[in-house]
Backbone atoms as SQL, in Angstrom:
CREATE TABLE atoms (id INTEGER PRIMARY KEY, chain TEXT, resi INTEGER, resn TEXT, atom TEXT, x REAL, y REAL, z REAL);
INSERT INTO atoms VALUES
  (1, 'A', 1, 'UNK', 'N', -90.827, 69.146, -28.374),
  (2, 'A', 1, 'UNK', 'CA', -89.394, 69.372, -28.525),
  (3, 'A', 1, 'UNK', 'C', -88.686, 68.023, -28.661),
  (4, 'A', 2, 'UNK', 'N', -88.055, 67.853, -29.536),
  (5, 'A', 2, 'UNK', 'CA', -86.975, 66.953, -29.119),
  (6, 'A', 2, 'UNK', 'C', -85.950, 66.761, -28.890),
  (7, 'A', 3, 'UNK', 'N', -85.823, 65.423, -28.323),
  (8, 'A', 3, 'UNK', 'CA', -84.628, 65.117, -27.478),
  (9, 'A', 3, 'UNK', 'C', -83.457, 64.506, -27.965),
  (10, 'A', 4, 'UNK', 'N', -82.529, 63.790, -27.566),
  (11, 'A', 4, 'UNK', 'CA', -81.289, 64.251, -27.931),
  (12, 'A', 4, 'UNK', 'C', -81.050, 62.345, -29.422),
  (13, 'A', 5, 'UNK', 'N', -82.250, 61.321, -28.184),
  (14, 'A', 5, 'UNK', 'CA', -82.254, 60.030, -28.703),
  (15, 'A', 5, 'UNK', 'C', -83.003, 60.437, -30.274),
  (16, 'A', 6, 'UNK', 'N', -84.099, 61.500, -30.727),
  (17, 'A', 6, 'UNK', 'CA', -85.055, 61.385, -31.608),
  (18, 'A', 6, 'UNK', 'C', -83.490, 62.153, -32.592),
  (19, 'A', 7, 'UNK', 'N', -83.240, 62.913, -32.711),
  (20, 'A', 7, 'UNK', 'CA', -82.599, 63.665, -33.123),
  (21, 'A', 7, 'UNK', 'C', -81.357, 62.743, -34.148),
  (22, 'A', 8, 'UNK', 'N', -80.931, 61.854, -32.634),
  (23, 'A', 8, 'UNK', 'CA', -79.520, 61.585, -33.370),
  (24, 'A', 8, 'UNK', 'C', -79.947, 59.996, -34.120),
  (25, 'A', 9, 'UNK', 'N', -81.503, 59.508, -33.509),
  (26, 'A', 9, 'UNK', 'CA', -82.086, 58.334, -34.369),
  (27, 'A', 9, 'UNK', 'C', -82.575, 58.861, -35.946),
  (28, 'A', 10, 'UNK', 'N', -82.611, 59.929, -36.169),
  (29, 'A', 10, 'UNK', 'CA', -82.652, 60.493, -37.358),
  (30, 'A', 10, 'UNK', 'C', -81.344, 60.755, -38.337),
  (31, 'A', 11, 'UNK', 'N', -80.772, 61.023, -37.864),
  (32, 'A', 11, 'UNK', 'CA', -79.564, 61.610, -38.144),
  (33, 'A', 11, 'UNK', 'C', -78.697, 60.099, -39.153),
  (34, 'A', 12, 'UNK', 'N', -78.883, 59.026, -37.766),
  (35, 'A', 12, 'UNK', 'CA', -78.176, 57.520, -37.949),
  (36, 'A', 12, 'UNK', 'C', -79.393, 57.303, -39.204),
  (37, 'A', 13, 'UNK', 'N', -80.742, 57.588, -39.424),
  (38, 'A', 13, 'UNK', 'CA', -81.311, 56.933, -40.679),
  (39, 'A', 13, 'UNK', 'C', -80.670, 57.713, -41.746),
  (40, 'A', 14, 'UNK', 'N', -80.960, 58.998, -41.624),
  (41, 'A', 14, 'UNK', 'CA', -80.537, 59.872, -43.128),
  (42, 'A', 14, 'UNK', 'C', -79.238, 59.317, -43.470),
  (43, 'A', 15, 'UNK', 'N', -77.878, 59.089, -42.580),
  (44, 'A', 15, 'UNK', 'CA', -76.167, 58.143, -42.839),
  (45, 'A', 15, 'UNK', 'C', -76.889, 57.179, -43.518),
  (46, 'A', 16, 'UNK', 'N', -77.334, 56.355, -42.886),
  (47, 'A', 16, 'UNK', 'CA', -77.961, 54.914, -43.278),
  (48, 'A', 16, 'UNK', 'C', -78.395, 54.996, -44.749),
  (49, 'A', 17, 'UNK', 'N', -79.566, 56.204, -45.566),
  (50, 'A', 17, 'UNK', 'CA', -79.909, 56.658, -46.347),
  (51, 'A', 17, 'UNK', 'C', -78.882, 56.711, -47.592),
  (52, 'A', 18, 'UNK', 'N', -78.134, 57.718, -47.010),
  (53, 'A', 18, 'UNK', 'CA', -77.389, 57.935, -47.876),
  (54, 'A', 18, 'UNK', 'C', -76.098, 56.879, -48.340),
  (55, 'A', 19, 'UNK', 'N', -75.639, 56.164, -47.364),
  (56, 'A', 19, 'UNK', 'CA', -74.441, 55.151, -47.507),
  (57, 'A', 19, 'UNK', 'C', -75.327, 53.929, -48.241),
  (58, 'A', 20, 'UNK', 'N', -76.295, 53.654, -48.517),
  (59, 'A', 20, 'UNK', 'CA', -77.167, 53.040, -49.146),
  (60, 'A', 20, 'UNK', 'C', -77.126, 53.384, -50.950),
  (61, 'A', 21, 'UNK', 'N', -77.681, 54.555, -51.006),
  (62, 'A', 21, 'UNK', 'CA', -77.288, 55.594, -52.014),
  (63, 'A', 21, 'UNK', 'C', -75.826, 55.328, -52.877),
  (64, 'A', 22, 'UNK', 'N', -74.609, 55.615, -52.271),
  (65, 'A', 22, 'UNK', 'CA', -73.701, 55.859, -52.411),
  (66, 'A', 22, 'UNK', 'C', -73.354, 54.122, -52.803),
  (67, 'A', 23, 'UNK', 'N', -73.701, 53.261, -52.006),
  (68, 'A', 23, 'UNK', 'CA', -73.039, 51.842, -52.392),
  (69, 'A', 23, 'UNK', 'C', -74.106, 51.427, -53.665),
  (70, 'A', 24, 'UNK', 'N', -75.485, 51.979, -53.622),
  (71, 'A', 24, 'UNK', 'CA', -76.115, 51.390, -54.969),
  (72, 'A', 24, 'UNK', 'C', -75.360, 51.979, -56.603),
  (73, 'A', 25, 'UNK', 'N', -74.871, 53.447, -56.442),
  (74, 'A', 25, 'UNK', 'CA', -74.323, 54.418, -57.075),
  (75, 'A', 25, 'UNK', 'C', -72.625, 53.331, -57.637),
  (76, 'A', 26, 'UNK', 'N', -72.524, 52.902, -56.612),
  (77, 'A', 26, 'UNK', 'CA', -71.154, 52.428, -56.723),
  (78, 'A', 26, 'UNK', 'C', -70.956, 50.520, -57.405),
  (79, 'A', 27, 'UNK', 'N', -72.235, 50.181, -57.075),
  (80, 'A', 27, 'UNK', 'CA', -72.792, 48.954, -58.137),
  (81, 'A', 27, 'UNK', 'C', -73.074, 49.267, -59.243),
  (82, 'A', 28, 'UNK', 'N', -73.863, 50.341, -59.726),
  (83, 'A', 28, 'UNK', 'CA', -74.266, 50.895, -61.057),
  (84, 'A', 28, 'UNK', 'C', -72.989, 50.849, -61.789),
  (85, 'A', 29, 'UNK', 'N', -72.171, 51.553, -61.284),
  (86, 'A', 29, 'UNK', 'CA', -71.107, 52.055, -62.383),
  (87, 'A', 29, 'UNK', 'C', -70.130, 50.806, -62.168),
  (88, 'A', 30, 'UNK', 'N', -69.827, 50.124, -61.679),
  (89, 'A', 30, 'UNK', 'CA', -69.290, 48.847, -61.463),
  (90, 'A', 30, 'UNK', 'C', -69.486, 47.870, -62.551),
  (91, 'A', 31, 'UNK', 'N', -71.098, 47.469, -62.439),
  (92, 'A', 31, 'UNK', 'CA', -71.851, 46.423, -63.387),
  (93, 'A', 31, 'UNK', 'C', -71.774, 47.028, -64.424),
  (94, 'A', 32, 'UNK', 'N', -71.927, 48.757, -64.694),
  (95, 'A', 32, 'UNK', 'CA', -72.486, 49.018, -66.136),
  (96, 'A', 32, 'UNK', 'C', -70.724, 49.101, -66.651),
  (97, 'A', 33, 'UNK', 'N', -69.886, 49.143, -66.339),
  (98, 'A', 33, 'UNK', 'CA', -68.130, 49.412, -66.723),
  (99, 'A', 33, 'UNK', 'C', -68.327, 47.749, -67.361),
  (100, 'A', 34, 'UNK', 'N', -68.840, 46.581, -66.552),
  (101, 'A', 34, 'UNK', 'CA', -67.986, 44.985, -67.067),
  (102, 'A', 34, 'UNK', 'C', -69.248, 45.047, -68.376),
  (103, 'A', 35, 'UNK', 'N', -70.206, 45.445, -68.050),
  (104, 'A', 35, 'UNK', 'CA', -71.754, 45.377, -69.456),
  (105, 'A', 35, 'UNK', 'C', -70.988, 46.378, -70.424),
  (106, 'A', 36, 'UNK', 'N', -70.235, 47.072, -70.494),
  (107, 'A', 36, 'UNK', 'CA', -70.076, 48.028, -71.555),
  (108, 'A', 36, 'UNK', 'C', -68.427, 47.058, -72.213),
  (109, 'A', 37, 'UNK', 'N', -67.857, 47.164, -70.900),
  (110, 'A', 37, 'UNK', 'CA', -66.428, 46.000, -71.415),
  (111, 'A', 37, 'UNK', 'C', -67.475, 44.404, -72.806),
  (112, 'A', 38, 'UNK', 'N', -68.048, 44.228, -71.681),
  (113, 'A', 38, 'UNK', 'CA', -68.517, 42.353, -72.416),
  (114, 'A', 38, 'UNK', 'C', -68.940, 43.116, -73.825),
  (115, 'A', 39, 'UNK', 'N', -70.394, 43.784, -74.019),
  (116, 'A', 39, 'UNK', 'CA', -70.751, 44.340, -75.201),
  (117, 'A', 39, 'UNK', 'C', -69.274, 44.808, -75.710),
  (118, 'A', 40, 'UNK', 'N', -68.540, 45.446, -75.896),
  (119, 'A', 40, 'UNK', 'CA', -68.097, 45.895, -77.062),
  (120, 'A', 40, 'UNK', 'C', -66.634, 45.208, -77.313),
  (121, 'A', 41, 'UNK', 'N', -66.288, 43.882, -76.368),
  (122, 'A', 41, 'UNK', 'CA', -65.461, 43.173, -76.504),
  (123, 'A', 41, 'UNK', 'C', -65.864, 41.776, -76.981),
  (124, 'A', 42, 'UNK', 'N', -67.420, 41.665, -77.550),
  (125, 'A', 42, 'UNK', 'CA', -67.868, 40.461, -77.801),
  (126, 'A', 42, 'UNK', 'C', -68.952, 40.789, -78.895),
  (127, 'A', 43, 'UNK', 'N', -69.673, 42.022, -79.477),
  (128, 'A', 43, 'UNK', 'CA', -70.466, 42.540, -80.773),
  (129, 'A', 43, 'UNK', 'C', -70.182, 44.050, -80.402),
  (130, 'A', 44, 'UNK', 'N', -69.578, 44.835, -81.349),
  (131, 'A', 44, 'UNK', 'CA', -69.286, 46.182, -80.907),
  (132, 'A', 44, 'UNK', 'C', -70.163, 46.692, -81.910),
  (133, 'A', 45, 'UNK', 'N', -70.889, 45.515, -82.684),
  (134, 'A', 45, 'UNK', 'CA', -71.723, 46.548, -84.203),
  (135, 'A', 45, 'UNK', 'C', -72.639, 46.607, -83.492),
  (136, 'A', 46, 'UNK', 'N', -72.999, 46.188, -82.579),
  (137, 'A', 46, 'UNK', 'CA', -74.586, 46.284, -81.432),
  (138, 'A', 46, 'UNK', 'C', -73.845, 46.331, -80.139),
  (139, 'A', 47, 'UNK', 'N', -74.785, 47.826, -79.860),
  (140, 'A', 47, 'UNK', 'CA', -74.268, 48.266, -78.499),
  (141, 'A', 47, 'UNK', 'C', -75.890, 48.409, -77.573),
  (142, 'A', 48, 'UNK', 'N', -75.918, 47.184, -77.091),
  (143, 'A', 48, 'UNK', 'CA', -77.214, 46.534, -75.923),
  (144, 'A', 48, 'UNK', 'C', -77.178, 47.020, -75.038),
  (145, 'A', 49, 'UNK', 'N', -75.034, 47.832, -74.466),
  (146, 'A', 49, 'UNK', 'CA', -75.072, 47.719, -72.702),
  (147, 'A', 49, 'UNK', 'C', -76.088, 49.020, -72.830),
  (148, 'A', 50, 'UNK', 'N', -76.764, 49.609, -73.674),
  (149, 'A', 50, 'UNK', 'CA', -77.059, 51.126, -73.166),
  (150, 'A', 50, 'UNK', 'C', -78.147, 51.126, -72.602),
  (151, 'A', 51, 'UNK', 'N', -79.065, 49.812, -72.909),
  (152, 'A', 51, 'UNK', 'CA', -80.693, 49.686, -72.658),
  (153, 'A', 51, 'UNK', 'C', -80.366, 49.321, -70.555),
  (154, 'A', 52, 'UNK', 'N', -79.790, 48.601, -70.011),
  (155, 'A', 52, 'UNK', 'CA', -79.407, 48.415, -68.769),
  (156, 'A', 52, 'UNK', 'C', -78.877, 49.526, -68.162),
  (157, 'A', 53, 'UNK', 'N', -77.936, 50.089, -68.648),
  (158, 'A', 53, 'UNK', 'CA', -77.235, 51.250, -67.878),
  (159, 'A', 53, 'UNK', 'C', -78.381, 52.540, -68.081),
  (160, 'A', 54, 'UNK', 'N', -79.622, 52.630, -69.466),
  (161, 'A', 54, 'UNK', 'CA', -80.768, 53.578, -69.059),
  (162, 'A', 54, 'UNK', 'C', -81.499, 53.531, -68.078),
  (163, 'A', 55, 'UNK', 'N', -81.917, 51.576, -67.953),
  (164, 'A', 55, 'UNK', 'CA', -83.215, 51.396, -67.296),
  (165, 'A', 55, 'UNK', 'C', -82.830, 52.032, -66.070),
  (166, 'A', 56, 'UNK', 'N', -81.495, 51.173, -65.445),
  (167, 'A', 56, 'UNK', 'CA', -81.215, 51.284, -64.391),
  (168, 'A', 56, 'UNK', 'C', -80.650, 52.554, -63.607),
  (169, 'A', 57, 'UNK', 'N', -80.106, 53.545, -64.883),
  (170, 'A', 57, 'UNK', 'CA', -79.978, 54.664, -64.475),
  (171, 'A', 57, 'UNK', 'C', -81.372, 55.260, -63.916),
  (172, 'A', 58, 'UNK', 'N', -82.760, 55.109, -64.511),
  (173, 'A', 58, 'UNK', 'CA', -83.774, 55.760, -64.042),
  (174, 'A', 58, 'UNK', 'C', -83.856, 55.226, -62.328),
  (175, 'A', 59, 'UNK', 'N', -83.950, 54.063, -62.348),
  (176, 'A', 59, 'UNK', 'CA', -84.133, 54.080, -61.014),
  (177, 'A', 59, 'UNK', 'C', -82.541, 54.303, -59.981),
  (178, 'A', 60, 'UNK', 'N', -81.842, 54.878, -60.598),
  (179, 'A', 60, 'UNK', 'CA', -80.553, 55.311, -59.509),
  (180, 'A', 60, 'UNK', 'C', -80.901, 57.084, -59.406),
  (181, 'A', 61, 'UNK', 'N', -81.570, 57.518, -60.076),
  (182, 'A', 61, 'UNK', 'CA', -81.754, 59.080, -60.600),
  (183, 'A', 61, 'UNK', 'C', -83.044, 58.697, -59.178),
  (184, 'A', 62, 'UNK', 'N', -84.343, 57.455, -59.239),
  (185, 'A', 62, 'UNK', 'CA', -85.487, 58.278, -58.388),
  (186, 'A', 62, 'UNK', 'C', -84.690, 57.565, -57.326),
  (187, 'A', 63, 'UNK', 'N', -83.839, 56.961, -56.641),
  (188, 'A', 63, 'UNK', 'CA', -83.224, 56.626, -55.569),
  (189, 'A', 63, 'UNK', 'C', -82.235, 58.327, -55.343),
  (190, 'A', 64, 'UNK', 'N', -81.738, 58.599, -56.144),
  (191, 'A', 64, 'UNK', 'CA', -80.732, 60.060, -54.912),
  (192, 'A', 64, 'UNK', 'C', -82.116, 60.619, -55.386),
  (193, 'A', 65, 'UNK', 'N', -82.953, 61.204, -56.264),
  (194, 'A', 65, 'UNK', 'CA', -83.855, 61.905, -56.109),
  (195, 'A', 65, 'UNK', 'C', -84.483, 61.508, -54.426),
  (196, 'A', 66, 'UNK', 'N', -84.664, 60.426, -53.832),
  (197, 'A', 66, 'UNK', 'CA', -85.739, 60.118, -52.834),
  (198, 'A', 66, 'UNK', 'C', -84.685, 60.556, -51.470),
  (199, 'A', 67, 'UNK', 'N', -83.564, 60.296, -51.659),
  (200, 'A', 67, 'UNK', 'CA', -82.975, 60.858, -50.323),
  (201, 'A', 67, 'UNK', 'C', -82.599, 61.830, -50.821),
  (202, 'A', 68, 'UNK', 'N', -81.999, 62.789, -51.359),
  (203, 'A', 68, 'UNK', 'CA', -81.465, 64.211, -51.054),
  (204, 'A', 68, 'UNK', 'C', -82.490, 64.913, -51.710),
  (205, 'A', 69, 'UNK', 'N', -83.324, 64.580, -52.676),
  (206, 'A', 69, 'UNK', 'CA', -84.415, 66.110, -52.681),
  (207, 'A', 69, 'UNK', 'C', -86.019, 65.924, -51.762),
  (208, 'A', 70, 'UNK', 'N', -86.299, 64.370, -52.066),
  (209, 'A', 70, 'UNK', 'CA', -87.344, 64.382, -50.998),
  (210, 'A', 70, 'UNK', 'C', -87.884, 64.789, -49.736),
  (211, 'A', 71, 'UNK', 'N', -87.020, 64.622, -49.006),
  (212, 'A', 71, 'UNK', 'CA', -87.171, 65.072, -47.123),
  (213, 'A', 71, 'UNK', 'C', -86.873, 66.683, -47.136),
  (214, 'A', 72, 'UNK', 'N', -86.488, 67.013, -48.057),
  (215, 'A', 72, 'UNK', 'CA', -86.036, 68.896, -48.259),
  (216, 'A', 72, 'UNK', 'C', -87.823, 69.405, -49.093),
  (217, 'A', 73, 'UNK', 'N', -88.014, 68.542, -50.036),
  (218, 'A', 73, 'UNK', 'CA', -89.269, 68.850, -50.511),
  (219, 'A', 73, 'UNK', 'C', -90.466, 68.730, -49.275),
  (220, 'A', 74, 'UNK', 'N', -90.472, 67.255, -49.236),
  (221, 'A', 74, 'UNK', 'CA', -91.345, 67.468, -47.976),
  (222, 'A', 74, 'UNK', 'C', -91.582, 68.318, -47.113),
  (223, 'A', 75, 'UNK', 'N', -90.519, 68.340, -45.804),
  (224, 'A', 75, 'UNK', 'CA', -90.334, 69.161, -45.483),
  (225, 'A', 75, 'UNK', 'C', -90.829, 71.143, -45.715),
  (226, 'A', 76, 'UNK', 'N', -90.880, 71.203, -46.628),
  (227, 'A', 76, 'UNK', 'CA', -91.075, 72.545, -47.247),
  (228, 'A', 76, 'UNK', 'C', -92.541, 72.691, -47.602),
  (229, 'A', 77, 'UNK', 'N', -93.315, 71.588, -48.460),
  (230, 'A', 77, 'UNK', 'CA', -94.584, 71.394, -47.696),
  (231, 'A', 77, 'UNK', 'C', -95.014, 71.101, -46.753),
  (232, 'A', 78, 'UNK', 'N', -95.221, 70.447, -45.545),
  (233, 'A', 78, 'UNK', 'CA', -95.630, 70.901, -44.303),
  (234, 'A', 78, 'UNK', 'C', -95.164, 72.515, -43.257),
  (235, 'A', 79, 'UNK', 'N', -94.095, 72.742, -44.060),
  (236, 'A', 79, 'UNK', 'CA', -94.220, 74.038, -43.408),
  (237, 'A', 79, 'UNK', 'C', -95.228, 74.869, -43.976),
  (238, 'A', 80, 'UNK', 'N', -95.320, 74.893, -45.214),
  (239, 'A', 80, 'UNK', 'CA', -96.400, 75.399, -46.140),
  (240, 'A', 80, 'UNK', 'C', -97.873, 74.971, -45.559),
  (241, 'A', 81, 'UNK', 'N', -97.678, 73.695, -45.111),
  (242, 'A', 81, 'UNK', 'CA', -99.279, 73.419, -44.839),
  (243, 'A', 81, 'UNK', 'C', -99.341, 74.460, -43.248),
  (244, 'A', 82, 'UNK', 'N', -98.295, 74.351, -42.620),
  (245, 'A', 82, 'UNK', 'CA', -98.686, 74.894, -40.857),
  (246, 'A', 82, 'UNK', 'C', -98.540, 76.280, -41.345),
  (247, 'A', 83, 'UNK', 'N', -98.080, 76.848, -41.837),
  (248, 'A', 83, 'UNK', 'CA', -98.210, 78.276, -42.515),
  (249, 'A', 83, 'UNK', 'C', -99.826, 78.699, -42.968),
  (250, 'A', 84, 'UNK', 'N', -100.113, 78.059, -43.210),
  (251, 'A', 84, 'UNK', 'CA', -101.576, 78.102, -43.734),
  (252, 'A', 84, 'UNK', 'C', -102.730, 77.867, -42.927),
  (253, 'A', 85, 'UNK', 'N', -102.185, 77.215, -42.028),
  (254, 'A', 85, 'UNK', 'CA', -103.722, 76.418, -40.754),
  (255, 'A', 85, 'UNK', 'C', -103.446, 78.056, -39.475),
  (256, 'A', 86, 'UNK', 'N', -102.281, 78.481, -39.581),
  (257, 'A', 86, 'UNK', 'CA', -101.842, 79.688, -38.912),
  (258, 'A', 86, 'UNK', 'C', -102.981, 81.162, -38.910),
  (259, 'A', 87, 'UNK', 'N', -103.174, 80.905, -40.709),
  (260, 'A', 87, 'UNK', 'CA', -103.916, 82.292, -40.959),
  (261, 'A', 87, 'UNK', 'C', -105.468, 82.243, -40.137);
């Protein structure tokens, strides 16, 4: 069972998690707004900002992918696994 310290030391990582999330989310669109300003206020016949705002979109997509669907996925397999060691 746990207690009240395991619980709410979880709780303070998943905040932690997510306010992490939320400030990387909030650099992305920050940097990619002045990369889209510079590109098309300095060669607008070549538009470069898109290759940075893709790359980096992939890894902002497996970052909220890793906190809000991961620990719900997980989660859902090991119940699946103790569901099974049950029979």
């Amino acid at each position: 069972m746990m207690n009240y310290d395991d619980t709410h030391g979880r709780a303070q990582r998943r905040a932690g998690a997510k306010l992490g999330f939320y400030i990387h989310l909030f650099v992305y669109i920050t940097v990619n707004l002045f990369l889209i300003f510079v590109n098309l206020s300095t060669n607008p016949h070549r538009l470069w900002f898109r290759w940075p705002l893709f790359g980096w979109g992939i890894g902002l997509f497996c970052h909220g992918f890793a906190i809000f669907v991961g620990p719900k996925l997980r989660q859902r397999l090991v119940d699946r696994e103790l569901k099974g060691n049950d029979s």
